[in-house]
C-alpha positions as CSV (number, residue, x, y, z in Angstrom):
1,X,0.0,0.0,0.0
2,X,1.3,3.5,-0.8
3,X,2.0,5.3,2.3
4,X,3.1,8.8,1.2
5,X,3.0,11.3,3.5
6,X,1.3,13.2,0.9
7,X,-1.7,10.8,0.3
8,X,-2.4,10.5,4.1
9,X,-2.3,14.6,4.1
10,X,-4.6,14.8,1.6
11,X,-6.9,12.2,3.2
12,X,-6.9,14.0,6.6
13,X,-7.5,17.3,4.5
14,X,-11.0,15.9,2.8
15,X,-11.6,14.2,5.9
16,X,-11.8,17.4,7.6
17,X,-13.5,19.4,4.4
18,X,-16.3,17.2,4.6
19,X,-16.9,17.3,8.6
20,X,-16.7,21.1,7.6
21,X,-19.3,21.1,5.3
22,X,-21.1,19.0,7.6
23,X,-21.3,21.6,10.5
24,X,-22.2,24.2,7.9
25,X,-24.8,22.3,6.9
26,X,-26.5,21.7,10.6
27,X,-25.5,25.8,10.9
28,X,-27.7,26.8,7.9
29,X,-30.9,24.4,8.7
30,X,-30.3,26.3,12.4
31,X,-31.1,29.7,10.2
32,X,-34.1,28.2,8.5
33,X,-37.6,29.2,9.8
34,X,-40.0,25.7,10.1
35,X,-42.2,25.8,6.9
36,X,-46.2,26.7,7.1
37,X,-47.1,24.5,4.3
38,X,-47.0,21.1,3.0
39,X,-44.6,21.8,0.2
40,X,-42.6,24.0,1.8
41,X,-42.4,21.1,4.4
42,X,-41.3,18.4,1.4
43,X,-39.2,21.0,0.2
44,X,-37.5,21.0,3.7
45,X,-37.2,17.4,4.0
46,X,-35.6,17.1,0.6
47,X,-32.7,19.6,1.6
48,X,-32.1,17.7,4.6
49,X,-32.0,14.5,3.2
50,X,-30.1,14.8,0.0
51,X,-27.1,16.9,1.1
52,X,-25.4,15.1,3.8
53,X,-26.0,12.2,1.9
54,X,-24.2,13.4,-1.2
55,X,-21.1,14.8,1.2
56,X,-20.8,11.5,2.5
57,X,-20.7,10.2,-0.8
58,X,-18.4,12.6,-2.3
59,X,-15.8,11.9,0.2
60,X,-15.8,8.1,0.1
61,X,-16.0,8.5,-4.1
62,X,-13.1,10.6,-3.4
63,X,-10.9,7.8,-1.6
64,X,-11.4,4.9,-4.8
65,X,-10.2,7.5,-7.3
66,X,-7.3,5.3,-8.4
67,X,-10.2,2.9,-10.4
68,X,-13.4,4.6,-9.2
69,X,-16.9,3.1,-9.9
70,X,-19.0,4.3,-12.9
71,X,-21.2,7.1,-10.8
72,X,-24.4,5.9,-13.2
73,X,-24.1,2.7,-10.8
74,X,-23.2,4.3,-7.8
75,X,-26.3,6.8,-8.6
76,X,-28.3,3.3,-9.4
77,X,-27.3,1.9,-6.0
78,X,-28.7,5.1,-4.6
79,X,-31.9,4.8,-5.8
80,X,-32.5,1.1,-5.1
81,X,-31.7,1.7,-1.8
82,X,-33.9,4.8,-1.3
83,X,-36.9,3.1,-3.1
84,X,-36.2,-0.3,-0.9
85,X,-36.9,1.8,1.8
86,X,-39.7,3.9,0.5
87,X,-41.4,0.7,-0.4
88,X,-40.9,-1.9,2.2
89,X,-39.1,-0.5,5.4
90,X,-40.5,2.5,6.1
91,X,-44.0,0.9,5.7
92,X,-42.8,-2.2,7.9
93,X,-41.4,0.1,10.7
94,X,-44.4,2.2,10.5
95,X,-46.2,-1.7,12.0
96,X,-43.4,-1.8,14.5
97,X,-43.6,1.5,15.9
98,X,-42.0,2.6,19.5
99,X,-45.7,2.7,20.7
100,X,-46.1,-1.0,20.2
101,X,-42.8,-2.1,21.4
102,X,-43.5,0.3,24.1
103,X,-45.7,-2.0,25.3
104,X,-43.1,-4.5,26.6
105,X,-41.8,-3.2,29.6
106,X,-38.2,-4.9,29.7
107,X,-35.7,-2.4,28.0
108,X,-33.8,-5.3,27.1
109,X,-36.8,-7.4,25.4
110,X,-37.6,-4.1,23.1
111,X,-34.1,-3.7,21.8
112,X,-34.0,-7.6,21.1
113,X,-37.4,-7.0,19.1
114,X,-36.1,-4.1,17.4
115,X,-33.1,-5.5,16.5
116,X,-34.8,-8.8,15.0
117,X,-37.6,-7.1,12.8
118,X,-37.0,-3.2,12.1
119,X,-32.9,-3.3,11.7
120,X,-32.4,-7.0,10.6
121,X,-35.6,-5.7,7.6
122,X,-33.1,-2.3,6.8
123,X,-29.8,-4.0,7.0
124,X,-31.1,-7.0,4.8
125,X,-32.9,-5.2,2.2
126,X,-29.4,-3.2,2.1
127,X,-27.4,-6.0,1.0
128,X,-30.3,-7.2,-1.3
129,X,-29.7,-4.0,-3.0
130,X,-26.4,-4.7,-4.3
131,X,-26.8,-8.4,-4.2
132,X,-29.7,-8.2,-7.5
133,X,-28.3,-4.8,-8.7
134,X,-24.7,-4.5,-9.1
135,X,-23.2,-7.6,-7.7
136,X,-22.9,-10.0,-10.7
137,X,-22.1,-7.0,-13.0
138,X,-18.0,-7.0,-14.3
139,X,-17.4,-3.8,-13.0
140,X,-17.8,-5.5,-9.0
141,X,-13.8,-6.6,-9.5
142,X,-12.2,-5.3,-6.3
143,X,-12.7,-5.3,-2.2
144,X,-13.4,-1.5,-2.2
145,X,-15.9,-2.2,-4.8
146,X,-18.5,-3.2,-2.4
147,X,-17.8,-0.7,0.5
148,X,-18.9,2.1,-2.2
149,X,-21.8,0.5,-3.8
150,X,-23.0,-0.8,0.2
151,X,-22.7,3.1,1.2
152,X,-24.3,4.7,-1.9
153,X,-27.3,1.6,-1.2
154,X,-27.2,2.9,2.9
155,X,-27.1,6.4,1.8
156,X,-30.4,6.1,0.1
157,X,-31.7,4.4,2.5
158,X,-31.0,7.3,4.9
159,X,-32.3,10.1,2.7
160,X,-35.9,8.6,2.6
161,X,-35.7,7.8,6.3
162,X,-35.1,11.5,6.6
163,X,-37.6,12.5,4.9
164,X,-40.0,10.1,6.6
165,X,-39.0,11.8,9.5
166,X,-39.7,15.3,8.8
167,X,-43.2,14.5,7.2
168,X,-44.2,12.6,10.1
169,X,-43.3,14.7,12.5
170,X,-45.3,17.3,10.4
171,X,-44.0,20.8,12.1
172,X,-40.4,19.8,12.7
173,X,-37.6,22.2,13.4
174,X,-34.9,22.3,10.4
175,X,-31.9,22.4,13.0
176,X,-34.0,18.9,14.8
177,X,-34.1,17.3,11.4
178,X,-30.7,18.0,10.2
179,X,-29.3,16.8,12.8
180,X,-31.5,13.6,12.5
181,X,-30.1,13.8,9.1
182,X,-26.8,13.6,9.6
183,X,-27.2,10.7,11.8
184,X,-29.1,8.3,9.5
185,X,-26.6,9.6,6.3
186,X,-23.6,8.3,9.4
187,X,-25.0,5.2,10.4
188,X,-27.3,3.7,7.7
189,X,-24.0,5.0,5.2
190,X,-21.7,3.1,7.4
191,X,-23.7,0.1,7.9
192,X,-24.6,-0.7,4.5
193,X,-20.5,-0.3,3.3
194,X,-19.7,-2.5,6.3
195,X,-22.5,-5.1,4.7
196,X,-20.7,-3.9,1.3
197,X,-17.3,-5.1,2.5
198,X,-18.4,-8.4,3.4
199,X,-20.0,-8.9,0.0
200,X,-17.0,-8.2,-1.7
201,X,-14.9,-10.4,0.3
202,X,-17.5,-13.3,-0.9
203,X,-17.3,-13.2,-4.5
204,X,-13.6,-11.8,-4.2
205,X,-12.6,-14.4,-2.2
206,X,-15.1,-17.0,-2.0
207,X,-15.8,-16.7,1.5
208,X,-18.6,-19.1,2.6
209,X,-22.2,-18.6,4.4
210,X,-21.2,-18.1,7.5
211,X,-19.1,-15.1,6.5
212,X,-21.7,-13.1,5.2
213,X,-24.2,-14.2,7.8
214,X,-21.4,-13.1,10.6
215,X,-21.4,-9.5,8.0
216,X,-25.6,-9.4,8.6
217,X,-25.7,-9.8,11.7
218,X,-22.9,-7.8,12.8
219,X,-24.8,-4.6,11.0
220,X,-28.0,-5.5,11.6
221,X,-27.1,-5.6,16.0
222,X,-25.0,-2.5,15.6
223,X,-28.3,-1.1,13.9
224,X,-30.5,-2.1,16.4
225,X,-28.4,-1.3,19.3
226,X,-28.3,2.0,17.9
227,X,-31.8,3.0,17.2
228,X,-32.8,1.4,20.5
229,X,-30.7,3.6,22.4
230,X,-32.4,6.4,20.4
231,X,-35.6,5.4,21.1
232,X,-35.0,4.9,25.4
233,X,-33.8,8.0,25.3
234,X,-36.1,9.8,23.8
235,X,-39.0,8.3,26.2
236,X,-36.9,9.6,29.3
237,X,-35.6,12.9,28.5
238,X,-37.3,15.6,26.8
239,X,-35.7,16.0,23.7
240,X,-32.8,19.1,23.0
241,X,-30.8,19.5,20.3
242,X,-27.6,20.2,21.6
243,X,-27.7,16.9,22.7
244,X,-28.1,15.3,19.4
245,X,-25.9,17.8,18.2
246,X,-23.1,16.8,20.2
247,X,-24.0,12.8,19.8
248,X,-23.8,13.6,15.9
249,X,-20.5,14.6,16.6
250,X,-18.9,11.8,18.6
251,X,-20.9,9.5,16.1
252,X,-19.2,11.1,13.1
253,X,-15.7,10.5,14.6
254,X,-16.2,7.3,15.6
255,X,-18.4,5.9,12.4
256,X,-15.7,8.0,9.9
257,X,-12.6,6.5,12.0
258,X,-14.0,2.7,11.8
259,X,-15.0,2.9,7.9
260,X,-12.2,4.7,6.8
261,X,-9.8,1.6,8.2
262,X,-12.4,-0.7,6.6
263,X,-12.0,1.1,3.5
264,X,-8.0,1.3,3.7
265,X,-8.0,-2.5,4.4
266,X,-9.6,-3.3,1.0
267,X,-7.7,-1.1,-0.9
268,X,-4.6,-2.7,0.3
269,X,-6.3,-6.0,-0.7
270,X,-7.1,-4.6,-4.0
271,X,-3.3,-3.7,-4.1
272,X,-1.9,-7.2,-3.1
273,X,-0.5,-5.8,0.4
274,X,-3.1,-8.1,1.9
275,X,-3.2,-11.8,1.3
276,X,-6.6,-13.2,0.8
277,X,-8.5,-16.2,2.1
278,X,-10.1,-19.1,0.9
279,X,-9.2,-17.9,-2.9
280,X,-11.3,-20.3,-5.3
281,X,-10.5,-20.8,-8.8
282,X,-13.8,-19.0,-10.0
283,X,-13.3,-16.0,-7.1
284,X,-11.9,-13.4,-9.6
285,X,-15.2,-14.3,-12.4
286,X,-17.1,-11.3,-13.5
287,X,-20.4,-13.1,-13.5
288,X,-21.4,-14.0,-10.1
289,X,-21.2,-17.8,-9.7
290,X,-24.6,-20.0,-9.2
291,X,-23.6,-21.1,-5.6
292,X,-22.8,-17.9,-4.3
293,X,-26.3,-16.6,-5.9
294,X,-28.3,-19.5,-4.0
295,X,-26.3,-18.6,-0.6
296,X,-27.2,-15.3,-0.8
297,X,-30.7,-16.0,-1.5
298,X,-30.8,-18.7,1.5
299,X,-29.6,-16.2,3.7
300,X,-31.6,-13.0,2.7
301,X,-34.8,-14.9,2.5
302,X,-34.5,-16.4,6.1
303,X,-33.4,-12.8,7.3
304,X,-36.6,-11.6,5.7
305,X,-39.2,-14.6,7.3
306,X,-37.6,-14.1,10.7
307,X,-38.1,-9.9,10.8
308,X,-41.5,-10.9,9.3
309,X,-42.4,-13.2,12.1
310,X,-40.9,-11.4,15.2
311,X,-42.6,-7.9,13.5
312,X,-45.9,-9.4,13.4
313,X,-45.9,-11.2,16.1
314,X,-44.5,-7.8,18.8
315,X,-47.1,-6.1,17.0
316,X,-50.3,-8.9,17.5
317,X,-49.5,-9.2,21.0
318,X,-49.2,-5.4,21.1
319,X,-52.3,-4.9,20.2
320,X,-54.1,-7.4,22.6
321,X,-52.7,-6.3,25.7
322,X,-54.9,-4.1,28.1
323,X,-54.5,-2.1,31.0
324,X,-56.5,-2.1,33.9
325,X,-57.9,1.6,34.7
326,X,-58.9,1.6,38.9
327,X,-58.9,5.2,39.9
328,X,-60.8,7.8,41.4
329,X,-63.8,7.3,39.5
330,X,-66.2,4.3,40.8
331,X,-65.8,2.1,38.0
332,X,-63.1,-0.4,36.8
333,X,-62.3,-1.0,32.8
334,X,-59.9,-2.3,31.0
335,X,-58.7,0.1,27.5
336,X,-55.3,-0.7,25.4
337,X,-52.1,-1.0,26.3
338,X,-50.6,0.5,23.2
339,X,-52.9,3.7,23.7
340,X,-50.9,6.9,25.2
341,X,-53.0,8.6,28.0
342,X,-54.3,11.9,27.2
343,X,-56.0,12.7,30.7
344,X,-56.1,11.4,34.1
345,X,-57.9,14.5,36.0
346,X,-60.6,13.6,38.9
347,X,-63.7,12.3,37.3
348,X,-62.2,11.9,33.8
349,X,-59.9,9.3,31.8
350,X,-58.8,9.8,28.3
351,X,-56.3,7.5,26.3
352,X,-55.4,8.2,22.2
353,X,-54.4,6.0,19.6
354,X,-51.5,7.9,18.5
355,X,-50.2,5.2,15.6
356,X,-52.9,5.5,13.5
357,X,-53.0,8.0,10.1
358,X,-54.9,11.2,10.1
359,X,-55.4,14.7,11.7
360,X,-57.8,13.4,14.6
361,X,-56.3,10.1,16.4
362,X,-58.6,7.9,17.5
363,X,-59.6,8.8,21.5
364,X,-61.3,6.3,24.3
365,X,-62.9,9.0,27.2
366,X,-64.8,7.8,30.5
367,X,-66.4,10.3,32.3
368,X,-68.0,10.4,36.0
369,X,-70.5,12.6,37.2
370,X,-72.8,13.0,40.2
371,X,-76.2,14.2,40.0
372,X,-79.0,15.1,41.9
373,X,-81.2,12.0,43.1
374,X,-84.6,11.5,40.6
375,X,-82.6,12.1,38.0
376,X,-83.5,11.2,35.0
377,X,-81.2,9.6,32.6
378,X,-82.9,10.2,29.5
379,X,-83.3,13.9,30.5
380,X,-79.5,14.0,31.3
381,X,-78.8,12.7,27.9
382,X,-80.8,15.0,25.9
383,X,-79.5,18.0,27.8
384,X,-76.0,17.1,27.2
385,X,-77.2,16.6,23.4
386,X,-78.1,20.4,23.4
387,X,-75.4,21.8,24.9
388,X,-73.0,19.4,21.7
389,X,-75.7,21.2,19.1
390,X,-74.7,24.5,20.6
391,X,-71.0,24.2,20.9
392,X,-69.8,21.9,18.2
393,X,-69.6,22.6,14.3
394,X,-71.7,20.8,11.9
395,X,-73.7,19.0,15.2
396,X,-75.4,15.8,13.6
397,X,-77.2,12.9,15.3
398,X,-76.6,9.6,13.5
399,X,-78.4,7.4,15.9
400,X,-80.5,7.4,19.6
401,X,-80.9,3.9,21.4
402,X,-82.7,4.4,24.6
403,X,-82.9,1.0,24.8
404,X,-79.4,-0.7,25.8
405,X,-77.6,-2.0,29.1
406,X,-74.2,-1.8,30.2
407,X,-73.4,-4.5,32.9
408,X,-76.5,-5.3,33.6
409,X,-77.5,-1.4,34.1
410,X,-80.1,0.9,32.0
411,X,-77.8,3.0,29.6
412,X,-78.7,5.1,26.4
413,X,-76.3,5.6,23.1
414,X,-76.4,8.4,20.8
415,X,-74.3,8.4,17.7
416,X,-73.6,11.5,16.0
417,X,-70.8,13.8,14.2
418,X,-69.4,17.4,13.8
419,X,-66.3,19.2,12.2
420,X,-63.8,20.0,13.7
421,X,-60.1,22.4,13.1
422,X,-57.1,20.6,14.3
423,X,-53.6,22.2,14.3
424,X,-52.7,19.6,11.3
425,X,-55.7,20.4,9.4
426,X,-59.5,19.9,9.3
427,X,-61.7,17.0,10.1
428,X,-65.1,15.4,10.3
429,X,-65.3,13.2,14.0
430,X,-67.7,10.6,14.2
431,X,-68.4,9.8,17.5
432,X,-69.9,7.0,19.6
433,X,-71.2,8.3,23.2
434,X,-73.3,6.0,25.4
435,X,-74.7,6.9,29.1
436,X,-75.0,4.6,31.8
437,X,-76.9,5.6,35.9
438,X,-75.4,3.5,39.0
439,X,-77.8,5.3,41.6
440,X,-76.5,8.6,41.6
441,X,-73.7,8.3,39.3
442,X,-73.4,8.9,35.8
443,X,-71.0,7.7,33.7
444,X,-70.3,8.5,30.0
445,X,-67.8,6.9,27.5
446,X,-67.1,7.8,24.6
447,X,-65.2,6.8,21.7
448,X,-64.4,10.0,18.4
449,X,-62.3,9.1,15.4
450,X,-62.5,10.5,12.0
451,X,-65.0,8.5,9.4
452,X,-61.6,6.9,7.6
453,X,-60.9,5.6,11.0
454,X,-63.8,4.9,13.0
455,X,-64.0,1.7,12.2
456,X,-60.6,0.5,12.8
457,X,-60.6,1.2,16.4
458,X,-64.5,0.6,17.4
459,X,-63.8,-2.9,18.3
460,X,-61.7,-1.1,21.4
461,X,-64.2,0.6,22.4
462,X,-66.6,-2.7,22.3
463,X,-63.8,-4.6,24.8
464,X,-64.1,-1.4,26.9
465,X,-68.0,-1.5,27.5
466,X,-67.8,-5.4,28.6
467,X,-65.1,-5.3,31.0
468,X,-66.9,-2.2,32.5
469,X,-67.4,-2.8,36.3
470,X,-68.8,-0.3,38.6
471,X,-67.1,-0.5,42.3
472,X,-70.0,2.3,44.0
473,X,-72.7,2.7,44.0
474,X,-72.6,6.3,45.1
């Protein structure tokens, strides 16, 4: 390997041109007021995404310029890897959210779920990418080979989890997201050339199954490790970005430091410095053998079932498990686990589905109220009726059953709608209220979602009304 003094000065020198450009970057998404619209927000999200990713990119494109790749494939690698994630992992982690894992209360047990559906999904579909794209092609010849065509695959992979990001979070700060920013372009970009290097040592070298299972799963631990650290701390400390700031920072030093040495080792394999291992006679063939092809598909495809499985299953049982509600109020229920609570004042309990799509999320409410003795419950209903007609927009009963019981007790339903401004935009609520009398006690639940998503979530509210105890009668 070359070790001029003069290439290692001009290494440091890009190294620290592009951790330059980096800060700049964070400095001018600081300066940038949060957009008012929806394009303005894509717009946003677009900046943020795409320009760390093509620094990163530029620097490492930099380092193979002694037989660089052809940048239409390095751009093709790009946008696989953006479009694997726009397609399949982004949708798949949207099922396997930190609300449903959430709902398993041992730390440990929701980074070992995370790490065996959400990361093992990104860091396999990574290596799919340049498994079916690039890998069989003539121009995969050398060990650095795969480290670029992993990283521009994990690059694009960042920019659309970026820009996930900022359109889910709908009204985020430009300085928050660019800093999220750099982290996915560090990581994901790191991972997927770490994945990258592994592949090339395979068809280079002829390294066996276990190689490249020890390559996945090293990634694919290292991801989950990473995002589940993210994710603990963001449920116990309320979120600054200083913080991530300064975590981008360390990352960047540590992720640049260990993928620069990977990166120096294959060149110096490409050179001949380094002896290879377990060279076969067809190693150096610029079609990608049949047996290497049907161990890569082996191991992908068992990747994929196993983050399939453990996905669906976190998020079945998830969505099963309850919580028993026994406070102030004289009643005991049971509502979902997975649903954040809203309110927990005296007399009034409200939990939200905050998962689901849409402006207006999905809300469970019980409400307990004391009232004079001879009163009606009928007359109770209707007045609260007219006071909804006065107050809400678009008031409109749907149905009136005066003839129901809730355990065992006389109770009334009304189902009606209104309209409603939310700070994401407007909506039409359709909502479900029903009345029940325990002596002097009233109690009123109710369940309000938008049409699109009434009926999603009604079954809820149905396992609500049957575990509904009442523990006083006054």
């Amino acid at each position: 390997m070359n070790s001029d003094p003069s290439l290692r000065r001009s290494i440091w020198i890009s190294s620290l041109i592009t951790f330059v450009a980096f800060a700049v970057f964070v400095g001018i998404s600081a300066l940038i007021p949060r957009p008012g619209s929806r394009f303005g927000l894509i717009l946003l999200g677009l900046f943020l995404a795409l320009i760390p990713a093509l620094l990163w990119m530029a620097f490492f494109y930099r380092q193979d310029r002694a037989e660089p790749e052809p940048k239409r494939l390095v751009a093709r690698m790009f946008g696989f890897g953006a479009l694997a994630a726009a397609a399949i992992a982004v949708p798949f982690g949207a099922q396997v959210t930190s609300s449903t894992l959430a709902q398993f209360p041992n730390p440990i047990v929701r980074v070992v779920l995370l790490t065996l559906s959400v990361a093992l999904v990104q860091e396999t579909l990574k290596v799919a990418m340049v498994r079916y794209v690039v890998l069989g092609t003539d121009e995969f010849d050398r060990h650095p080979d795969g480290i670029v065509y992993g990283l521009a695959s994990g690059l694009g992979f960042a920019t659309i989890l970026t820009l996930a990001y900022v359109l889910r979070a709908g009204g985020v700060l430009p300085l928050a997201g660019a800093i999220r920013a750099v982290d996915n372009v560090l990581v994901h970009g790191a991972l997927g050339a770490v994945s990258g290097y592994y592949i090339g040592r395979v068809k280079i070298d002829g390294k066996k199954l276990s190689w490249m299972a020890m390559g996945l799963g090293l990634v694919t631990v290292i991801n989950g490790l990473y995002q589940g650290a993210q994710n603990e701390l963001a449920s116990q400390f309320a979120y600054n970005p200083w913080y991530d700031l300064l975590a981008a920072v360390i990352l960047a030093v540590i992720v640049g430091s260990v993928l620069f040495y990977v990166f120096r080792l294959a060149l110096r394999r490409a050179s001949g410095d380094l002896s290879t291992v377990s060279m076969q006679s067809h190693a150096r063939a610029m079609d990608m053998p049949w047996d290497i092809a049907v161990r890569y598909d082996i191991l992908l495809l068992a990747a994929v079932a196993i983050a399939v499985l453990v996905g669906l299953g976190a998020g079945l049982w998830a969505r099963s498990a309850v919580v028993r509600y026994q406070g102030d109020m004289p009643v005991v229920f049971q509502y979902p686990a997975r649903w954040a609570q809203q309110s927990g004042e005296t007399g009034l309990f409200s939990v939200r589905d905050l998962s689901t799509l849409g402006v207006f999320k999905p809300t469970l409410t019980v409400e307990s109220q004391k009232v004079a003795e001879g009163t009606a419950l009928d007359l109770f209903a209707a007045q609260r009726s007219a006071v909804r007609s006065q107050t809400l927009t678009y008031y409109t009963v749907l149905e009136d059953n005066s003839d129901l019981t809730v355990s065992g007790l006389p109770a009334i339903r009304k189902d009606y709608e209104y309209s409603t401004l939310t700070a994401s935009g407007p909506a039409v609520v359709r909502v479900t209220e029903i009345y029940v009398m325990s002596q002097r006690q009233i109690t009123i639940l109710r369940y309000e979602a938008e049409h699109g998503s009434y009926d999603l979530e009604i079954q809820s509210f149905e396992r609500l009304l049957r575990s509904l105890q009442f523990t006083n009668a006054e």
